[in-house]
ZANUBA-298781 format. One record per atom (N, C-alpha, C, O, CB): x, y, z. Coordinates in steps of 0.05 Angstrom, whole numbers, padded with zeros to 5 digits, always signed. Glycine has a CB too. Layout:
XYZ/...
//
This chain:
+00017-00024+00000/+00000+00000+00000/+00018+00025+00000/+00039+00026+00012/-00019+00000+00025/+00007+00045-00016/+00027+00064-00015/+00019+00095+00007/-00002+00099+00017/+00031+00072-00048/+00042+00110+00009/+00034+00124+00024/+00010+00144+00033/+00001+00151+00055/+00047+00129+00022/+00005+00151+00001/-00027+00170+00001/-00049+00155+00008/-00070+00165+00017/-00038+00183-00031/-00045+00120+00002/-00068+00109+00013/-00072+00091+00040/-00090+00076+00048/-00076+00095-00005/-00046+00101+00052/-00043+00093+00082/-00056+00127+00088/-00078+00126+00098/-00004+00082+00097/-00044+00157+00083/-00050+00173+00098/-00083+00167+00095/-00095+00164+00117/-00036+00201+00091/-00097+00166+00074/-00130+00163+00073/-00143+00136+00085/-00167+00130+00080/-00138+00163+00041/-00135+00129+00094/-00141+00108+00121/-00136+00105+00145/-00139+00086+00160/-00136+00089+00120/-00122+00139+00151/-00110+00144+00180/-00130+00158+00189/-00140+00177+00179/-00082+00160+00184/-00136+00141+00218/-00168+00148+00237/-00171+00178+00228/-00193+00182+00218/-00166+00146+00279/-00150+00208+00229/-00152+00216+00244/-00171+00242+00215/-00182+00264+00218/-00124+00217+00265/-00167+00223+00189/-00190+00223+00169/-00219+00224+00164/-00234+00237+00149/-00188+00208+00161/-00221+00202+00189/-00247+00194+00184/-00269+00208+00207/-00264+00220+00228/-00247+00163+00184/-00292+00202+00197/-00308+00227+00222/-00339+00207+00208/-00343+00197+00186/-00306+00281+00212/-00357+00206+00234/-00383+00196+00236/-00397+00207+00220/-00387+00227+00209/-00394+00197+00259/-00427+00198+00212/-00445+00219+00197/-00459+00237+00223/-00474+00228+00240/-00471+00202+00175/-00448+00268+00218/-00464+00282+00224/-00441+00301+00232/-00448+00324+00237/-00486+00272+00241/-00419+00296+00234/-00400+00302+00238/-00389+00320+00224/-00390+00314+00200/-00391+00286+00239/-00379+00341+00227/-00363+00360+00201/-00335+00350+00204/-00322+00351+00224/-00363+00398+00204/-00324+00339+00171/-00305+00334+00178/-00276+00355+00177/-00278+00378+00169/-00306+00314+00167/-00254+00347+00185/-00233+00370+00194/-00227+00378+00170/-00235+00360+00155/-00206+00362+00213/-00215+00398+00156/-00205+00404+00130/-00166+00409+00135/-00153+00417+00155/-00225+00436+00116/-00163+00406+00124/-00134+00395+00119/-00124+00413+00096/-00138+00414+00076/-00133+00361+00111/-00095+00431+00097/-00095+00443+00078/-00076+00422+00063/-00077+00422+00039/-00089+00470+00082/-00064+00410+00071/-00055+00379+00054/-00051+00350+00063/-00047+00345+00087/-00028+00382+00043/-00053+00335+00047/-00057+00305+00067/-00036+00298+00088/-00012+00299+00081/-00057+00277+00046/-00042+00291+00108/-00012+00273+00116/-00013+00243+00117/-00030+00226+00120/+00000+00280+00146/+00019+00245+00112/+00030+00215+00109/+00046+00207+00135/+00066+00218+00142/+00051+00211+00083/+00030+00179+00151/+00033+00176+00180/+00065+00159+00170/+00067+00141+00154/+00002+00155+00200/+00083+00170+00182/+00109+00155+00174/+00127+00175+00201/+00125+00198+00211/+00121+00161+00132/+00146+00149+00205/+00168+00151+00227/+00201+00144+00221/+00215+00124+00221/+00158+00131+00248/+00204+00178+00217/+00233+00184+00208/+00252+00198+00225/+00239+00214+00238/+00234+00200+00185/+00269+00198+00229/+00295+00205+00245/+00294+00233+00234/+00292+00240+00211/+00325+00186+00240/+00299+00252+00265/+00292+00290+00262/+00305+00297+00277/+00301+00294+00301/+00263+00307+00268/+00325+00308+00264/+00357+00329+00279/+00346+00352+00288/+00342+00364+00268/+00384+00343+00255/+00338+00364+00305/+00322+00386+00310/+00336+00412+00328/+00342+00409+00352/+00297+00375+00324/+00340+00435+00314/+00358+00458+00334/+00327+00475+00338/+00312+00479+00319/+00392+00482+00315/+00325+00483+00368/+00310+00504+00379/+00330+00520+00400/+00343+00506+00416/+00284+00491+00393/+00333+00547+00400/+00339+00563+00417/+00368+00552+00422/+00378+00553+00445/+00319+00566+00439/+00381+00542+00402/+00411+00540+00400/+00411+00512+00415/+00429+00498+00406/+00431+00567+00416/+00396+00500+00433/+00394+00472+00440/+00387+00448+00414/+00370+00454+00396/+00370+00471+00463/+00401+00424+00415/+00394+00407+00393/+00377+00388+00405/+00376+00385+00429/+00418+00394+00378/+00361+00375+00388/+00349+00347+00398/+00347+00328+00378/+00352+00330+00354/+00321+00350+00408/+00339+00306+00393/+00336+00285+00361/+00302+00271+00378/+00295+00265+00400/+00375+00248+00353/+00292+00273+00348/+00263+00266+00338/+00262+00252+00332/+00282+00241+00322/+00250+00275+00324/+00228+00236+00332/+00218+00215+00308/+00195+00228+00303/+00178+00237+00318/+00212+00182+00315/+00196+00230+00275/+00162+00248+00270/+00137+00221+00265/+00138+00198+00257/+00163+00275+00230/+00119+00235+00272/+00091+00224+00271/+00078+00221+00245/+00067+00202+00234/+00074+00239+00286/+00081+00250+00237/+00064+00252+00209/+00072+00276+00195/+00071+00298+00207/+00032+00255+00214/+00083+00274+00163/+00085+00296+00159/+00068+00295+00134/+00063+00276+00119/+00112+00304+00159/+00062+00321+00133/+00050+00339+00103/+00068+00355+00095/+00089+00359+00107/+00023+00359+00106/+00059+00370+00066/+00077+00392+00046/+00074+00415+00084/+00093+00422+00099/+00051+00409+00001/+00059+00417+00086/+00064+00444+00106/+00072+00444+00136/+00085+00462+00147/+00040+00459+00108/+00065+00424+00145/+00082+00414+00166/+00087+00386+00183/+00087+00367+00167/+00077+00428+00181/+00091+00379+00209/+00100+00359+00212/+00090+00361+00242/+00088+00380+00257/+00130+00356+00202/+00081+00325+00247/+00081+00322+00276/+00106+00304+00286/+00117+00285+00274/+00053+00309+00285/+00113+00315+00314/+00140+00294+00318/+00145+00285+00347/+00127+00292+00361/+00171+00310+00308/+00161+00273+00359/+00155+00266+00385/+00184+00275+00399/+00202+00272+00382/+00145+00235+00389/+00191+00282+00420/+00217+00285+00431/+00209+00278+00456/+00186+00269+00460/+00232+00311+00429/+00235+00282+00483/+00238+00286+00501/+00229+00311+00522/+00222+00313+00546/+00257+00282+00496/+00232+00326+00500/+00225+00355+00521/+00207+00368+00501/+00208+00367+00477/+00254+00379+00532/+00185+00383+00519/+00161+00398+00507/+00169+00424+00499/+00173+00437+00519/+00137+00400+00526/+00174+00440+00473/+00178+00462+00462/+00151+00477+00468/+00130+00465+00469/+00186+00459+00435/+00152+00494+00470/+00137+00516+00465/+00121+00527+00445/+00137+00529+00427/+00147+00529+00469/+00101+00534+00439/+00088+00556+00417/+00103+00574+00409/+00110+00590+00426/+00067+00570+00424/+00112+00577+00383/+00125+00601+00380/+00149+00597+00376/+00159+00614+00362/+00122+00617+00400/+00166+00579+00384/+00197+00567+00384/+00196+00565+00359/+00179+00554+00345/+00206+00540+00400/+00226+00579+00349/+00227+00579+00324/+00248+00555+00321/+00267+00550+00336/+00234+00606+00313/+00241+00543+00301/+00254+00517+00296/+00274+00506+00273/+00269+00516+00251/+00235+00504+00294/+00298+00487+00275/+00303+00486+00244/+00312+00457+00248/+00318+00448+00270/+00327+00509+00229/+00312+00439+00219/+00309+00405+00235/+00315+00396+00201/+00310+00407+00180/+00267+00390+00255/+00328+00375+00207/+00337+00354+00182/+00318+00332+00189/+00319+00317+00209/+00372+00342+00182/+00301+00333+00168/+00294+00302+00170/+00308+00285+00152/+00310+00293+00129/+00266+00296+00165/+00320+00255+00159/+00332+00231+00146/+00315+00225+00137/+00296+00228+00152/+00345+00211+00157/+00305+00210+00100/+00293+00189+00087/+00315+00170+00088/+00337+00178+00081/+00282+00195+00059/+00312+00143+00097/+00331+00119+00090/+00323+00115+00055/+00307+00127+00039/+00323+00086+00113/+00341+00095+00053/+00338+00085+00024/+00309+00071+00032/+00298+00065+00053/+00366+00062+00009/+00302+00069-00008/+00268+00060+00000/+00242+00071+00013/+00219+00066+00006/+00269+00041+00014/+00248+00085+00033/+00217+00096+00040/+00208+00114+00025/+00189+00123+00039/+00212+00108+00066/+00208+00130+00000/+00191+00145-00012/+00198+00139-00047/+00197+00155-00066/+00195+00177+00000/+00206+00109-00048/+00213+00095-00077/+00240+00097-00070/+00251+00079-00057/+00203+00111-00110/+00253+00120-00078/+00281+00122-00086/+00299+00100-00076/+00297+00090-00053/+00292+00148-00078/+00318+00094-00093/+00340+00068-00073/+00362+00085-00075/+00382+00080-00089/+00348+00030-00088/+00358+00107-00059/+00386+00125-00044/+00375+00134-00016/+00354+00130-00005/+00397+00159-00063/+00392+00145-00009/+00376+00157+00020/+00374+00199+00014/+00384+00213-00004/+00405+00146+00058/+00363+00206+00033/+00358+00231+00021/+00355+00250+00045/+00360+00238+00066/+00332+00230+00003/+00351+00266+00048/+00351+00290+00072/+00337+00317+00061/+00345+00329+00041/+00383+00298+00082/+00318+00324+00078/+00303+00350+00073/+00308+00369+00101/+00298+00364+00123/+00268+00342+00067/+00322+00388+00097/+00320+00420+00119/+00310+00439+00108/+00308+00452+00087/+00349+00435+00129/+00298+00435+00141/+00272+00456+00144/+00277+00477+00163/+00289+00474+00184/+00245+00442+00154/+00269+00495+00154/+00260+00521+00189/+00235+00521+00186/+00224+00514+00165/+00270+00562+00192/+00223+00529+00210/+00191+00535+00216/+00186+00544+00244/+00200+00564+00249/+00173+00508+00212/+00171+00536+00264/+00162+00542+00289/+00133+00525+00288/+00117+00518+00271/+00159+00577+00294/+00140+00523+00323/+00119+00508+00331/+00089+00521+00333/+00082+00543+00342/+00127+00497+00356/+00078+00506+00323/+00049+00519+00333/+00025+00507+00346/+00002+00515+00347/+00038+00529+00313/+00039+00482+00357/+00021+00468+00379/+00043+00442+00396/+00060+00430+00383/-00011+00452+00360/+00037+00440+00424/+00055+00429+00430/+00037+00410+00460/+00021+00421+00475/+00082+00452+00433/+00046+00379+00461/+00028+00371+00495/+00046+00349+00498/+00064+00345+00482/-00011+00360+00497/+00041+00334+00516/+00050+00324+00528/+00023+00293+00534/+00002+00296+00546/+00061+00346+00548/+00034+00267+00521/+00018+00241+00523/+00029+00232+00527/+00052+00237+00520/+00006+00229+00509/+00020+00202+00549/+00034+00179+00553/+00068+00184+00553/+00083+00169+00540/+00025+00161+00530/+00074+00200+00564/+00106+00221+00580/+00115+00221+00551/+00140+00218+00552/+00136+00201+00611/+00108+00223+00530/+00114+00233+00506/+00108+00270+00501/+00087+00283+00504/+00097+00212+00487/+00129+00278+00495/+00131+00306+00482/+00118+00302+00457/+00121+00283+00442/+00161+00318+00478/+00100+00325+00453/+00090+00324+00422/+00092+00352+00414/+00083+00368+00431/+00057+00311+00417/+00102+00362+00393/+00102+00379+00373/+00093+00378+00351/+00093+00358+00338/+00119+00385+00368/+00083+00400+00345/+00065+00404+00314/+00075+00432+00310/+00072+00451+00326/+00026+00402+00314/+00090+00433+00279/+00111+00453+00267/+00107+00449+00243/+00106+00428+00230/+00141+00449+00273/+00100+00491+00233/+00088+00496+00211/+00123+00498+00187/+00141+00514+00194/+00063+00529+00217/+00126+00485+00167/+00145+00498+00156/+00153+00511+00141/+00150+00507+00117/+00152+00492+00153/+00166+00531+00150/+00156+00560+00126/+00184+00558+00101/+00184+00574+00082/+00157+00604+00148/+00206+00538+00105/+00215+00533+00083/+00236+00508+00089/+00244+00501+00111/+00226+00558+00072/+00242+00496+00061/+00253+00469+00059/+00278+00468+00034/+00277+00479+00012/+00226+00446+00052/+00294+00456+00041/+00308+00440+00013/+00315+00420+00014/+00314+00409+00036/+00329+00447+00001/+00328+00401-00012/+00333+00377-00002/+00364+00373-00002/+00378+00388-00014/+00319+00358-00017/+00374+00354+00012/+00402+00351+00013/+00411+00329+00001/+00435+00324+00000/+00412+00353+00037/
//
């Protein structure tokens, strides 16, 4: 199954009848990649949850803040998005939602620009 049709079978899609459902300004694809992450001159290392073209959910150790401006490498290994190389995308952005589950840190970071490496 490929990735657009794993993100369109991820619960967080689907909604009851009667329900309005959430609008999304692009799909995400539930996938778990290795995230180099600098905030406020401190580094961390990530696994993201879910990313879309605009941003990304990810999990760490420590809970960032709203507003923390952010900048982060995500690793593709070989194979996870076809290619048989490996690949790397950096980003800056800032967080714009952040909690705390099951003693997991969660971040959600809008990204206002990318390239690939």
């Amino acid at each position: 199954m490929d990735l657009a049709t794993q993100a369109l079978k991820f619960p967080e899609n689907e909604f009851s009848p009667g329900d309005k459902p959430r609008l999304r300004a692009s799909v995400r694809f539930p996938i778990a990649l290795p995230l180099h992450l600098v905030a406020e001159t401190k580094q961390y290392d990530a696994v993201t949850d879910n990313i879309s073209a605009s941003g990304i959910l990810f999990h760490l150790d420590e809970l960032l803040p709203p507003g923390t401006e952010v900048e982060f490498l995500i690793e593709i290994p070989e194979g996870t998005i076809g290619a048989q190389q490996t690949a790397a995308v950096h980003c800056t952005g800032r967080i714009v939602r952040s909690y705390l589950e099951s003693s997991k840190a969660f971040a959600a970071a809008v990204i206002d620009e990318y390239s690939f490496q």
